[in-house]
NULUMMAR-718384 format. One record per atom (N, C-alpha, C): residue in three letters; atom name; x, y, z. Coordinates in nm, 4 decimals. Each point is the difference from the previous one (the first is absolute). Layout:
+-----+------+----------+----------+----------+
: res : atom :       c1 :       c2 :       c3 :
+-----+------+----------+----------+----------+
: ala :   CA :        X :        Y :        Z :
...
+-----+------+----------+----------+----------+
! end
This chain:
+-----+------+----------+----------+----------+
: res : atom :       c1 :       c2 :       c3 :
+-----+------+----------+----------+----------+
: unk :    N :   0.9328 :  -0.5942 :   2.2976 :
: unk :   CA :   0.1438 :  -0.0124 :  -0.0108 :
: unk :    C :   0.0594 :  -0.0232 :   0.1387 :
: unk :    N :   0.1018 :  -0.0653 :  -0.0203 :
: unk :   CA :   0.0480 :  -0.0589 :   0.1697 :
: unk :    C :   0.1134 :   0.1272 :  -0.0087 :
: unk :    N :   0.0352 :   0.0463 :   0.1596 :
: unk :   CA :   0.1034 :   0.0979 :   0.0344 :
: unk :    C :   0.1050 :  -0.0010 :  -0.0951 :
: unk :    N :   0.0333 :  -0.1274 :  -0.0221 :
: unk :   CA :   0.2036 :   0.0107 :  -0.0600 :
: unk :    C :  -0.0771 :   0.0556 :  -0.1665 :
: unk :    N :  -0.0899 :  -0.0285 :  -0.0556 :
: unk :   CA :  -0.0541 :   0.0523 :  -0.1520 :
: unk :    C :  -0.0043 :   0.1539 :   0.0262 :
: unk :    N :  -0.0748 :   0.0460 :   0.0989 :
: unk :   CA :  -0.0360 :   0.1533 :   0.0330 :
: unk :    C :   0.1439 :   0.0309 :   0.0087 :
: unk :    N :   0.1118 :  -0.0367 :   0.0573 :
: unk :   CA :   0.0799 :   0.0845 :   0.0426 :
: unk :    C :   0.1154 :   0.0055 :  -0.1777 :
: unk :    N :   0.0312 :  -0.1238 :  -0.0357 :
: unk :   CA :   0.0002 :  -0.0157 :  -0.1162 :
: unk :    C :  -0.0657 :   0.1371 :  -0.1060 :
: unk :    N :  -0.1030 :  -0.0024 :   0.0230 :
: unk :   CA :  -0.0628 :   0.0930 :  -0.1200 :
: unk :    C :   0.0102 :   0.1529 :   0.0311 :
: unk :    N :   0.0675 :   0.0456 :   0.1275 :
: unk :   CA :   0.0458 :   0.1187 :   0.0391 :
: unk :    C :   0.1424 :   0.0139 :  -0.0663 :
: unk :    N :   0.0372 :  -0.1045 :   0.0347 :
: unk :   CA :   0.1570 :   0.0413 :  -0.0112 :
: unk :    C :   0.0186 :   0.0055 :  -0.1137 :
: unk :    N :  -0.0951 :  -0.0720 :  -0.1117 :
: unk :   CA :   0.0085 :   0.0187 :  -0.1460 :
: unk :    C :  -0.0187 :   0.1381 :   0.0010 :
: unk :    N :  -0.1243 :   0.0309 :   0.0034 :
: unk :   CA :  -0.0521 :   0.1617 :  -0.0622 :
: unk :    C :   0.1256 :   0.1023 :   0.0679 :
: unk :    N :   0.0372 :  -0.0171 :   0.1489 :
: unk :   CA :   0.1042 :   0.1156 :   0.0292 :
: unk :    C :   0.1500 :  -0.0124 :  -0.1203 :
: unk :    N :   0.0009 :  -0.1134 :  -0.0020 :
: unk :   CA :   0.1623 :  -0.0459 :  -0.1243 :
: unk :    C :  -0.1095 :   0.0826 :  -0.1270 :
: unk :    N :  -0.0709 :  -0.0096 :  -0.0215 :
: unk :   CA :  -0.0470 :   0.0585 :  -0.1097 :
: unk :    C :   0.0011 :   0.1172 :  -0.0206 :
: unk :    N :  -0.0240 :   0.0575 :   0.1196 :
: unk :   CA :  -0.0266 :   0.1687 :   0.0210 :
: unk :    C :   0.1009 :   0.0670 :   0.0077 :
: unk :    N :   0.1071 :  -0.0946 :   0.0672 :
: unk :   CA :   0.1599 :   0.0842 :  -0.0226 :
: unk :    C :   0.0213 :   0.0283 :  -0.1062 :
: unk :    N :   0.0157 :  -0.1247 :  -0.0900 :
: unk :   CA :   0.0306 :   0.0129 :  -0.1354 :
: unk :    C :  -0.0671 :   0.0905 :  -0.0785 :
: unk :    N :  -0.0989 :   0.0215 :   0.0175 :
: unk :   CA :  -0.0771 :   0.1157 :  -0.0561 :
: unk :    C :   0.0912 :   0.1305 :   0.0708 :
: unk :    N :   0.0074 :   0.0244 :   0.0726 :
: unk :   CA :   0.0344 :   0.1365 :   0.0706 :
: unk :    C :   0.1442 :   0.0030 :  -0.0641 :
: unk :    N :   0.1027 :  -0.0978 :   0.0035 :
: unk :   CA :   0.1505 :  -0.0312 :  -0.0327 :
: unk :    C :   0.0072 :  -0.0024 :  -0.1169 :
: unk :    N :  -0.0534 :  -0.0612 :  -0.0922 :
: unk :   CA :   0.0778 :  -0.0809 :  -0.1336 :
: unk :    C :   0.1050 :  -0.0681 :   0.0770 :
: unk :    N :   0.0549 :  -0.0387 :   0.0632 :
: unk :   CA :   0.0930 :  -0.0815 :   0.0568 :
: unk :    C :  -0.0394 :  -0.1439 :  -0.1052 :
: unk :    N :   0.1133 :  -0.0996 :  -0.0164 :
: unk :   CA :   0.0020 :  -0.1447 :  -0.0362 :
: unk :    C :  -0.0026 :  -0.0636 :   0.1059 :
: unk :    N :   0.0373 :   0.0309 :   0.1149 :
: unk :   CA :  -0.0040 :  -0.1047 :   0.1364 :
: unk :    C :  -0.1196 :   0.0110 :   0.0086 :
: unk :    N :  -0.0819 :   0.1069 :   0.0557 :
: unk :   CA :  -0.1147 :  -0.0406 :   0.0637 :
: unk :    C :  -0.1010 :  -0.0944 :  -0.0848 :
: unk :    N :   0.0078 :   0.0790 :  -0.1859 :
: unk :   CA :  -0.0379 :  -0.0685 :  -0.0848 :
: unk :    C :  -0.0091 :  -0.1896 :  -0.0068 :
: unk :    N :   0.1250 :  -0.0408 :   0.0363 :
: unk :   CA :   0.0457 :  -0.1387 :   0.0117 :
: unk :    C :  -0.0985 :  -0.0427 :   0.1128 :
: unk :    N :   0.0773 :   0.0577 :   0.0999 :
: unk :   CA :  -0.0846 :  -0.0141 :   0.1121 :
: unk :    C :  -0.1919 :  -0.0086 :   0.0103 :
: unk :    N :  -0.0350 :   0.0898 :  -0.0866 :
: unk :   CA :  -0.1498 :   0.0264 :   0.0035 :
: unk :    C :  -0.0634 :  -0.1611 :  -0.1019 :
: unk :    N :   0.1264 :   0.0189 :  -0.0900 :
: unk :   CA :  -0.0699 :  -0.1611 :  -0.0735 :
: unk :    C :   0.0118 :  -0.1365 :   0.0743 :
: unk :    N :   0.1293 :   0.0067 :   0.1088 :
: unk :   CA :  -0.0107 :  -0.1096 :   0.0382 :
: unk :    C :  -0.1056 :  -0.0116 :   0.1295 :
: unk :    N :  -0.0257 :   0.1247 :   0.0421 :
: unk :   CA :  -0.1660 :  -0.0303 :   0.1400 :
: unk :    C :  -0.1188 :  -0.0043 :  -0.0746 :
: unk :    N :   0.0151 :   0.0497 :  -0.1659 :
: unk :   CA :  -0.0885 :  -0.0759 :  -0.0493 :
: unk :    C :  -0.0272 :  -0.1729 :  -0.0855 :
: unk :    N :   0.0922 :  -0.0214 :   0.0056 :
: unk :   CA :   0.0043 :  -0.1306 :  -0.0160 :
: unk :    C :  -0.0097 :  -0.1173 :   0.1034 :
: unk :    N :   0.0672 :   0.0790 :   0.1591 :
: unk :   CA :  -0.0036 :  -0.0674 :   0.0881 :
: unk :    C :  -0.1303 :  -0.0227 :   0.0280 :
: unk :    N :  -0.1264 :   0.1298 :  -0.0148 :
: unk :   CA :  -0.1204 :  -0.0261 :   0.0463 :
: unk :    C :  -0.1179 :  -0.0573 :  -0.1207 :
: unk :    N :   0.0374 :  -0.0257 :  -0.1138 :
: unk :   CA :  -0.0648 :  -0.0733 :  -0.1502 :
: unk :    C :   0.0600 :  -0.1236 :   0.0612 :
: unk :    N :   0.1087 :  -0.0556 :   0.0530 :
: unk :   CA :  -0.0182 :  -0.1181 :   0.0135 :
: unk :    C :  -0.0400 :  -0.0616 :   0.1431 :
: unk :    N :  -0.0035 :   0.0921 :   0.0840 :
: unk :   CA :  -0.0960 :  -0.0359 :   0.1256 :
: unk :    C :  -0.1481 :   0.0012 :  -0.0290 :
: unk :    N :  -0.0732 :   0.0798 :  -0.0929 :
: unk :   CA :  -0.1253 :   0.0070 :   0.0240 :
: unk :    C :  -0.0313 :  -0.1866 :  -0.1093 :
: unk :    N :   0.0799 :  -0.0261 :  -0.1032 :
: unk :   CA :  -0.0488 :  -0.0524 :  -0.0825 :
: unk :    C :   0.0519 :  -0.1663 :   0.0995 :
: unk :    N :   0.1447 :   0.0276 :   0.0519 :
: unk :   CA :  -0.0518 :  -0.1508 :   0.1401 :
: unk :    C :  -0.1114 :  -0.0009 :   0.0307 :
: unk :    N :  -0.0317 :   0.1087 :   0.0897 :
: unk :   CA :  -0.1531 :  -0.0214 :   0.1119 :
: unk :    C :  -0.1327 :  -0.0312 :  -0.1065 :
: unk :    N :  -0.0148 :   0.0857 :  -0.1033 :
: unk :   CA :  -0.0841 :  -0.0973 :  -0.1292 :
: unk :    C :  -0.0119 :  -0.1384 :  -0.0028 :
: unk :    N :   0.1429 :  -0.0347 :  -0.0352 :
: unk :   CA :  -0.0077 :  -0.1246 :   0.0052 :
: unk :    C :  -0.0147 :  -0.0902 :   0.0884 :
: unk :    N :   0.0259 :   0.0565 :   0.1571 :
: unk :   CA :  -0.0060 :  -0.1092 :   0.0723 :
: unk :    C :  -0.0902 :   0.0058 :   0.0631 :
: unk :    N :  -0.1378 :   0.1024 :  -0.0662 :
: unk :   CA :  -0.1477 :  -0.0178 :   0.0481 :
: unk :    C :  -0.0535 :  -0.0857 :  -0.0944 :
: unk :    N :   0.0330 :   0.0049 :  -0.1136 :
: unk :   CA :  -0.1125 :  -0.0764 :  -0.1178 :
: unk :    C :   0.0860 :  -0.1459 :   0.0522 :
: unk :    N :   0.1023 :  -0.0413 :   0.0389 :
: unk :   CA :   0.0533 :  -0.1223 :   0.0766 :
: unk :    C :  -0.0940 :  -0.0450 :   0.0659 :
: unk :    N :  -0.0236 :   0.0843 :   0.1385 :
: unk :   CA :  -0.0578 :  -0.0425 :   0.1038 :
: unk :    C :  -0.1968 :  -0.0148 :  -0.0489 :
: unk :    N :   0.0378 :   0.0632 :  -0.1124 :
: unk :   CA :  -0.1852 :   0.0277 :  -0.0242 :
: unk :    C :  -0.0098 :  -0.1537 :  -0.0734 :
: unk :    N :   0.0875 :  -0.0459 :  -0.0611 :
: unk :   CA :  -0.0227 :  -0.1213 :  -0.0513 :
: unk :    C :   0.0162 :  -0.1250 :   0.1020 :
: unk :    N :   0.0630 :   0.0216 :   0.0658 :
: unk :   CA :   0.0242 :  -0.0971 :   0.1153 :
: unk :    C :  -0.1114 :  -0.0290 :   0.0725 :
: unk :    N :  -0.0907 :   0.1178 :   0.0409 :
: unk :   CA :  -0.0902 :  -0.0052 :   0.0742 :
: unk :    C :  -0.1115 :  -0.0221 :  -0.1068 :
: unk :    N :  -0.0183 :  -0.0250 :  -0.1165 :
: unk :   CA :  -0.1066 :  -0.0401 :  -0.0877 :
: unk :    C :  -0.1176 :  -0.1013 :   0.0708 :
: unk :    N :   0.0828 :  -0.0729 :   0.0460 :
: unk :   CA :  -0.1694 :  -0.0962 :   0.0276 :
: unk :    C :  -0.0387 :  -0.0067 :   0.1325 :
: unk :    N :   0.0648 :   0.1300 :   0.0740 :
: unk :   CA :  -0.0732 :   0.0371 :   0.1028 :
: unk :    C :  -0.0636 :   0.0684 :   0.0415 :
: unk :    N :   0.0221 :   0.1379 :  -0.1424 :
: unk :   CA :  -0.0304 :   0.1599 :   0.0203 :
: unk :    C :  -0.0068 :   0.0418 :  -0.1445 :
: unk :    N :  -0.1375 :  -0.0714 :  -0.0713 :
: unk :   CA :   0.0094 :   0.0123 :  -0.1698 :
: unk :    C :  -0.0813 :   0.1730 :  -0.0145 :
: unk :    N :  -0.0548 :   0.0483 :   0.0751 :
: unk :   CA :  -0.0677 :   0.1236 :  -0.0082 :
: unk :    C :   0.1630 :   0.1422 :  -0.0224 :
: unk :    N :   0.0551 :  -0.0541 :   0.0969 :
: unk :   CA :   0.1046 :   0.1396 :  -0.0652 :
: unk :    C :   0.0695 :  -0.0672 :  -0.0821 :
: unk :    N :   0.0480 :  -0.1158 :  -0.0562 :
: unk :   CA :   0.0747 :  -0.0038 :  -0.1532 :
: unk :    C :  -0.1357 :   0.0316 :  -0.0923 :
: unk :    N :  -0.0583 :  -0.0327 :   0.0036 :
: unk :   CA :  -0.1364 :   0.0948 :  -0.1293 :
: unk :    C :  -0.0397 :   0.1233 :   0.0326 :
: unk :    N :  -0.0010 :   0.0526 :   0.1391 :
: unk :   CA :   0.0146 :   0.1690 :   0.0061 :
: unk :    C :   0.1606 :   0.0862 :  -0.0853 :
: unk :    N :   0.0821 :  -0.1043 :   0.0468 :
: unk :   CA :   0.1355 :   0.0696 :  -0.0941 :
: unk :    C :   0.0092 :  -0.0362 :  -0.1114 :
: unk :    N :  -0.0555 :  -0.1287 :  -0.0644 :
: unk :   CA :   0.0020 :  -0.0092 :  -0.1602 :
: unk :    C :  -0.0808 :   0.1158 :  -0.0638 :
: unk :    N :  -0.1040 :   0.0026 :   0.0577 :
: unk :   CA :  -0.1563 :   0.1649 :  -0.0477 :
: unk :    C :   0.0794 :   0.0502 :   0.0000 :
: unk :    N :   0.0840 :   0.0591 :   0.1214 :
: unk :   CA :   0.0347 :   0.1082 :  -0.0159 :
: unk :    C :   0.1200 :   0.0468 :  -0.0967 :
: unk :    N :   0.0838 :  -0.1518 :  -0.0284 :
: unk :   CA :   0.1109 :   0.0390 :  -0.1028 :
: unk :    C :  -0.0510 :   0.0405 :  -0.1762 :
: unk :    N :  -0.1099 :  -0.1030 :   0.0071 :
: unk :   CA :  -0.0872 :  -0.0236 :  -0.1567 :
: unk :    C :  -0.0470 :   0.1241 :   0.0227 :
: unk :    N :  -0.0463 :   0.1666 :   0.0736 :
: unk :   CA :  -0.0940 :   0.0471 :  -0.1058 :
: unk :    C :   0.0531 :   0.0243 :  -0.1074 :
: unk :    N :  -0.1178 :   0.0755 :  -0.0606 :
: unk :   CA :  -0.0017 :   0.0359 :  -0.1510 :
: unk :    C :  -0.0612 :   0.1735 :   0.0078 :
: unk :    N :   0.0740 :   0.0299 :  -0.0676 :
: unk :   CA :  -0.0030 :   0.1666 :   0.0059 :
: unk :    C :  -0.0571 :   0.0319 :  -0.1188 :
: unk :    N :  -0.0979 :   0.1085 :   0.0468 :
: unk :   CA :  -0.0817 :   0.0256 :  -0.0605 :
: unk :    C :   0.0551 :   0.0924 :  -0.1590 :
: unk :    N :  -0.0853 :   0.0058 :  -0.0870 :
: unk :   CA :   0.0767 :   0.0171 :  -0.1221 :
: unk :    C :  -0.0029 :   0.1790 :   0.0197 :
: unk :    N :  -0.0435 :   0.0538 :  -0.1460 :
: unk :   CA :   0.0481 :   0.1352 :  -0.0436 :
: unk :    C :  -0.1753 :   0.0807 :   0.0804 :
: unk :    N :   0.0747 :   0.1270 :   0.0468 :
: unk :   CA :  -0.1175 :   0.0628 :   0.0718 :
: unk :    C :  -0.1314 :   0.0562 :  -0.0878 :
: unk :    N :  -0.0699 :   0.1146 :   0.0192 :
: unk :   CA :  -0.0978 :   0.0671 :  -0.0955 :
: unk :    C :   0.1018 :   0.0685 :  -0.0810 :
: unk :    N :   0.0051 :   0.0290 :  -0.1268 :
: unk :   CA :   0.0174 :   0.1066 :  -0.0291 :
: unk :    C :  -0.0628 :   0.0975 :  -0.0630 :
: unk :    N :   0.0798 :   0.1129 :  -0.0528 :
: unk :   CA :  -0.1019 :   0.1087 :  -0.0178 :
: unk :    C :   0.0051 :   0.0278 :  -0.1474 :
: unk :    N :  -0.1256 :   0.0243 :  -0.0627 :
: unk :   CA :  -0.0426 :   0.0146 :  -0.1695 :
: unk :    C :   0.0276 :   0.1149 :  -0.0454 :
: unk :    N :  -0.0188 :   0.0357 :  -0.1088 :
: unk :   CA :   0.0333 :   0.1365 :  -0.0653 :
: unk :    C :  -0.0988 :   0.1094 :   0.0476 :
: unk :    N :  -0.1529 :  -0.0419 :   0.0104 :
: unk :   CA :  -0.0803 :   0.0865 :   0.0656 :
: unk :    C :   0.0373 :   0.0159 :   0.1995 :
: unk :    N :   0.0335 :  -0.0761 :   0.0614 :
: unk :   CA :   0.0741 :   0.0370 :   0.0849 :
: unk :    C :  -0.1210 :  -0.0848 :   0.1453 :
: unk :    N :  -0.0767 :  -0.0976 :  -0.0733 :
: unk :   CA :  -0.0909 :  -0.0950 :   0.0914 :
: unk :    C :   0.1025 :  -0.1518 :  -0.0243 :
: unk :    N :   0.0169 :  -0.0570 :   0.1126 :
: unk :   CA :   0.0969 :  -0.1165 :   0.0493 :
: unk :    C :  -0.0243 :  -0.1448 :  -0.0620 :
: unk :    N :   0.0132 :  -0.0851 :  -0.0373 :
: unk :   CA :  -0.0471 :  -0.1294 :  -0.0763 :
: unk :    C :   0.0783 :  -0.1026 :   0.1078 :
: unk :    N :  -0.0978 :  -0.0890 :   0.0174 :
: unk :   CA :   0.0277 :  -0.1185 :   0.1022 :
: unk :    C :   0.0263 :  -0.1328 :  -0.0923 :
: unk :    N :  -0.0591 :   0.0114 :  -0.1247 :
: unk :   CA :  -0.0260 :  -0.1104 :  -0.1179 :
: unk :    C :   0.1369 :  -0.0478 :  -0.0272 :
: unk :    N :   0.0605 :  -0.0733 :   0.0185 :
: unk :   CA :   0.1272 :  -0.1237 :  -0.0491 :
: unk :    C :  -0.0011 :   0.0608 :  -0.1545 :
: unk :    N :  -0.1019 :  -0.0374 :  -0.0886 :
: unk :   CA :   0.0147 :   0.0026 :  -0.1407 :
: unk :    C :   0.0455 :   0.1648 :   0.0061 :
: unk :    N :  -0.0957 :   0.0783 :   0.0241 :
: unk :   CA :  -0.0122 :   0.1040 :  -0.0384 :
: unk :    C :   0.1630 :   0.0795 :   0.0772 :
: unk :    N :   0.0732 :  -0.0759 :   0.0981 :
: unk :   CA :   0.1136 :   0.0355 :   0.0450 :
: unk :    C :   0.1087 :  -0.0235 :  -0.0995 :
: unk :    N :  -0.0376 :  -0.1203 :  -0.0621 :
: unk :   CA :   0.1459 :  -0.0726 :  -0.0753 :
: unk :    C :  -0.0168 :   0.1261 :  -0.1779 :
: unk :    N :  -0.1269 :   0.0379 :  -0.0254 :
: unk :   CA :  -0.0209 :   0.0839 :  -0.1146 :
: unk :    C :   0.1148 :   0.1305 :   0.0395 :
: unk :    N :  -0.0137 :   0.0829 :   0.1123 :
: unk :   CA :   0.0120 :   0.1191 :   0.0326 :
: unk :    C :   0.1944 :  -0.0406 :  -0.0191 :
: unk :    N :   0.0234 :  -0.1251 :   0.1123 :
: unk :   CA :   0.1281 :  -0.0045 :  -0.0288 :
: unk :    C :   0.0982 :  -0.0753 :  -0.0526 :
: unk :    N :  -0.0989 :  -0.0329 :  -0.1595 :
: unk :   CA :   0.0606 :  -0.0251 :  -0.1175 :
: unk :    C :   0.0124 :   0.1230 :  -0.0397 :
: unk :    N :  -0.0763 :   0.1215 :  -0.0519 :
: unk :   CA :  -0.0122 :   0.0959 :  -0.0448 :
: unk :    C :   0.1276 :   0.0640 :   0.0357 :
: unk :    N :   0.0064 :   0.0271 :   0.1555 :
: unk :   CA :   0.0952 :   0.0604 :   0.0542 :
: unk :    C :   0.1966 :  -0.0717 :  -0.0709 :
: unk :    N :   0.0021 :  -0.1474 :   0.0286 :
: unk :   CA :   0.1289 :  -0.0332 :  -0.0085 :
: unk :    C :  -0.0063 :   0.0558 :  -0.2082 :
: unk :    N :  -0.0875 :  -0.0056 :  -0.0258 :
: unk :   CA :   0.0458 :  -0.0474 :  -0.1647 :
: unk :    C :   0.0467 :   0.1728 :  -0.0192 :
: unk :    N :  -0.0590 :   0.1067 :   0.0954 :
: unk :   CA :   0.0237 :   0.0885 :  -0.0585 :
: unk :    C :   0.1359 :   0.0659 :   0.0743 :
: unk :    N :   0.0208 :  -0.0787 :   0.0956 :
: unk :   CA :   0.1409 :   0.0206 :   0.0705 :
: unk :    C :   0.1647 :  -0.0721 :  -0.0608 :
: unk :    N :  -0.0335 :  -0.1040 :  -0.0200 :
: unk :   CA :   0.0810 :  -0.0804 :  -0.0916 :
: unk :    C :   0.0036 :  -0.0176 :  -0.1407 :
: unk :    N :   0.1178 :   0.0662 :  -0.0367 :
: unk :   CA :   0.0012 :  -0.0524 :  -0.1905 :
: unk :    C :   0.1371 :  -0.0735 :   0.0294 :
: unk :    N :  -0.0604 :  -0.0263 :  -0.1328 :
: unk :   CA :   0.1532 :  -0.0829 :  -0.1088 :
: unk :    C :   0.1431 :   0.0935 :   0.0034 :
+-----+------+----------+----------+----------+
! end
């Protein structure tokens, strides 16, 4: 983050913290607009890297495909969980059984 973002993202959380301490509506106002001021600074500098990352395409193709990887992953699905005897199941099938079982007996009509 460049200085004016850091200082930005202080002055949010302190407008925030008043308002917490106050209930006040000013600081409140106030706390939404240093947060808006700094949602739309961070989402410029976004943009005016994936700019420059395209600009520089056919000179420097290794970091636009290090930042595409890195925008595409893919997150990993549902963890182990744990069976009625109380040993962990890694099995996809045997995951989607446990939490069918579970929603059908959580949800009715």
């Amino acid at each position: 983050m460049t200085r004016e973002a850091i200082t930005k993202h202080k002055k949010k959380q302190q407008a925030w913290k008043r308002y917490q301490l106050t209930g006040d509506r000013m600081y409140y106002i106030r706390a939404t607009t240093d947060k808006n001021e700094f949602t739309t600074l961070t989402r410029n500098w976004c943009r005016n890297f994936e700019w420059k990352l395209t600009g520089s395409l056919n000179d420097n193709t290794t970091d636009f495909w290090r930042y595409c990887k890195y925008k595409l992953k893919n997150k990993t699905g549902r963890g182990d969980i744990e069976k009625k005897d109380g040993s962990l199941t890694g099995d996809d099938h045997e995951k989607a059984k446990i939490l069918k079982k579970y929603f059908t007996s959580v949800l009715t009509k």
